[in-house]
C-alpha positions as CSV (number, residue, x, y, z in Angstrom):
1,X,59.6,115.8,123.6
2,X,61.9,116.9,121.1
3,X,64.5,114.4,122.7
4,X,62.0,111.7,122.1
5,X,61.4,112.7,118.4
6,X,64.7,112.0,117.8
7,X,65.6,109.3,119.3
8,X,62.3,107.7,117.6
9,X,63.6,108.6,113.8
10,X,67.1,106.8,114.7
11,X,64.8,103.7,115.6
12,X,65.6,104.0,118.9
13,X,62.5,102.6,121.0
14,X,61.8,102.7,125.0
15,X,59.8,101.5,127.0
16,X,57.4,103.7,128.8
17,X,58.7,104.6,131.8
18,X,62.5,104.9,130.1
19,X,61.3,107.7,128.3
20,X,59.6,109.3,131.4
21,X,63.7,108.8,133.3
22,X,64.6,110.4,129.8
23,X,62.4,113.5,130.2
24,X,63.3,113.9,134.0
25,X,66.9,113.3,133.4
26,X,67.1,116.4,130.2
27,X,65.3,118.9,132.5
28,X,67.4,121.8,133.8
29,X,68.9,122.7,137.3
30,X,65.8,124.8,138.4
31,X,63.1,121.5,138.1
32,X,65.7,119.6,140.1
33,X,63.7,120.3,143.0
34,X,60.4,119.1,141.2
35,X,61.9,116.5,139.6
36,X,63.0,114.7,143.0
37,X,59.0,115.4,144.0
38,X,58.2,113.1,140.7
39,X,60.6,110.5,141.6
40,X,58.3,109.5,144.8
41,X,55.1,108.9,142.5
42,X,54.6,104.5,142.0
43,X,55.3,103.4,138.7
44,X,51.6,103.3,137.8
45,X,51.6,107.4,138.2
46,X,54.4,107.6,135.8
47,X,52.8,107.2,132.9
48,X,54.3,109.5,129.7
49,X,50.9,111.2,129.6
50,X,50.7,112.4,133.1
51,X,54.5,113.3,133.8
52,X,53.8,115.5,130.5
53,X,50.9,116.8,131.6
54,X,52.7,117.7,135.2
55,X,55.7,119.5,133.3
56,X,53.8,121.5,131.5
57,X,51.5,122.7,134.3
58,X,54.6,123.3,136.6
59,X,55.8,125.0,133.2
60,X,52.8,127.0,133.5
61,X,52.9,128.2,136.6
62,X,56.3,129.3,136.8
63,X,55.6,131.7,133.8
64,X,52.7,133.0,135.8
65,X,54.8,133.5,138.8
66,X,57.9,135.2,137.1
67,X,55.0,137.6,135.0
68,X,53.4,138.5,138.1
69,X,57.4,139.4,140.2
70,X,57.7,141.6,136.7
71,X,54.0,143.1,137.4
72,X,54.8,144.0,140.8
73,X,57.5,146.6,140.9
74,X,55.6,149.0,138.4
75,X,51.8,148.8,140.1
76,X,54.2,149.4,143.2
77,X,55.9,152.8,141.6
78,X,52.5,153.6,140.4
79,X,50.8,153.3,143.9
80,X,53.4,155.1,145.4
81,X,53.6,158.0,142.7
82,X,49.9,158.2,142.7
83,X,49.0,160.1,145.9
84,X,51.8,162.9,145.2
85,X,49.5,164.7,142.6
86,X,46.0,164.2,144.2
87,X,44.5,166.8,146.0
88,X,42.9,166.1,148.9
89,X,38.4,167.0,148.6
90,X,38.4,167.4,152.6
91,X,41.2,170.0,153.2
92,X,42.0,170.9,149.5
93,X,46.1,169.7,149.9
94,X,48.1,168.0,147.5
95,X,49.8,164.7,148.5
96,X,47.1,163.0,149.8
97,X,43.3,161.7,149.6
98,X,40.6,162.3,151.5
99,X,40.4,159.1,152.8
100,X,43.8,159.5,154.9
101,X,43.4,163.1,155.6
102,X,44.6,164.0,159.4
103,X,42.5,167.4,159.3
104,X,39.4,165.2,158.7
105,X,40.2,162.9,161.7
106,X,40.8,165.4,164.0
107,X,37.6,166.7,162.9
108,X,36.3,163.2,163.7
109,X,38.2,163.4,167.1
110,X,36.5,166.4,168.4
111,X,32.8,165.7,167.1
112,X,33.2,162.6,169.2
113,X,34.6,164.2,172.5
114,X,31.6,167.0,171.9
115,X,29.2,163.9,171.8
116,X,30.3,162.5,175.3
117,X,29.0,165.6,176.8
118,X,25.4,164.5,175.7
119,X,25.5,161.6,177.5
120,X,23.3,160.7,180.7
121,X,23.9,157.8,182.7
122,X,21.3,155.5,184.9
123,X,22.5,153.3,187.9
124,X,20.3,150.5,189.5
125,X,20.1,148.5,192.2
126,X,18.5,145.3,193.9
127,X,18.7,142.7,196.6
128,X,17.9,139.5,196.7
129,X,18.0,136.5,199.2
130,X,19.6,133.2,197.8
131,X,18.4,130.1,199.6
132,X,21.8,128.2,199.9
133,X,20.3,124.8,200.3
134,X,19.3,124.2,196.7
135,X,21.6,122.2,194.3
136,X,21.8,123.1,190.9
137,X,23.4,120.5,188.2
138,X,24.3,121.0,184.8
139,X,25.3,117.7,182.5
140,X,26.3,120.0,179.4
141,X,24.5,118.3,177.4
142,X,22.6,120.3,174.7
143,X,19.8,117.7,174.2
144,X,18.3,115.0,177.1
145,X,20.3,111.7,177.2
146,X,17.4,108.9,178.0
C-alpha cells in the first residue's frame, strides 16, 4: 500500500489491475507460493479491493499459525512437567494421576475375573422341518414398485 502512496504523490497513475501486478510483484519470497495461487484468479477477481483483502487475511493467518508453533512447545513442557509432582488419590504415589494408575487397573482386572465366576449359562435347542419346495424372492426394494 505504501508502494502505491508513493507512486501516487509522484503523479504516477495505474490502472487497476497494474497496481494489483505491483502489489504481487513487492511481496517477499515466502507469499511466492500464494502469489502464483492469485495469478490463476480472471481478471474480474483481481480487483485492488479483493487482492487486498486476500493479503491481509493470508497475513492473518500466518501470524495465527507462527503464535500457535510458539504456544506449543511451553503447553508441551508444562504437560509433561505436570504429572511429576501429582500424587496419585488411588494409590497415594507421586508421578502420576489416578486416572493412569496401574494399581487401580489391576484392581479393575481382578474384580472382573472374580465376576466371571458368577456367571450361569443356558443352552437351547429345536428342530424344525423346512419344506424345500417353496421359493422365496426378495426385489430389495424398501418400498412396493407398482
Amino acid at each position: 500500500k505504501r508502494t502505491l502512496q508513493e507512486l501516487h504523490e509522484k503523479d504516477l497513475i495505474f490502472s487497476e489491475l497494474h497496481q494489483v501486478y505491483i502489489i504481487l510483484s513487492s511481496l517477499d519470497e515466502t507469499y511466492d507460493n500464494y502469489v502464483s495461487l492469485l495469478e490463476v484468479l480472471t481478471r474480474d477477481e483481481l480487483t485492488l479491493t479483493d487482492i487486498i483483502g486476500r493479503l491481509l487475511e493470508e497475513s492473518r493467518r500466518r501470524q495465527d499459525r507462527n503464535q500457535l508453533r510458539e504456544r506449543q512447545p511451553q503447553e508441551e513442557k508444562l504437560s509433561s512437567t505436570a504429572y511429576i509432582v501429582r500424587k496419585c488419590f488411588s494409590c497415594g504415589a507421586k508421578g502420576h494421576i489416578a486416572r493412569y494408575c496401574k494399581k487401580d487397573k489391576k484392581q479393575n482386572a481382578i474384580n472382573i475375573q472374580r465376576s466371571y465366576k458368577d456367571v450361569s449359562v443356558a443352552i437351547s435347542s429345536t428342530t424344525t422341518t423346512v419344506n424345500h419346495d417353496i421359493w422365496v424372492v426378495d426385489s430389495g426394494a424398501s418400498q412396493c414398485i407398482t
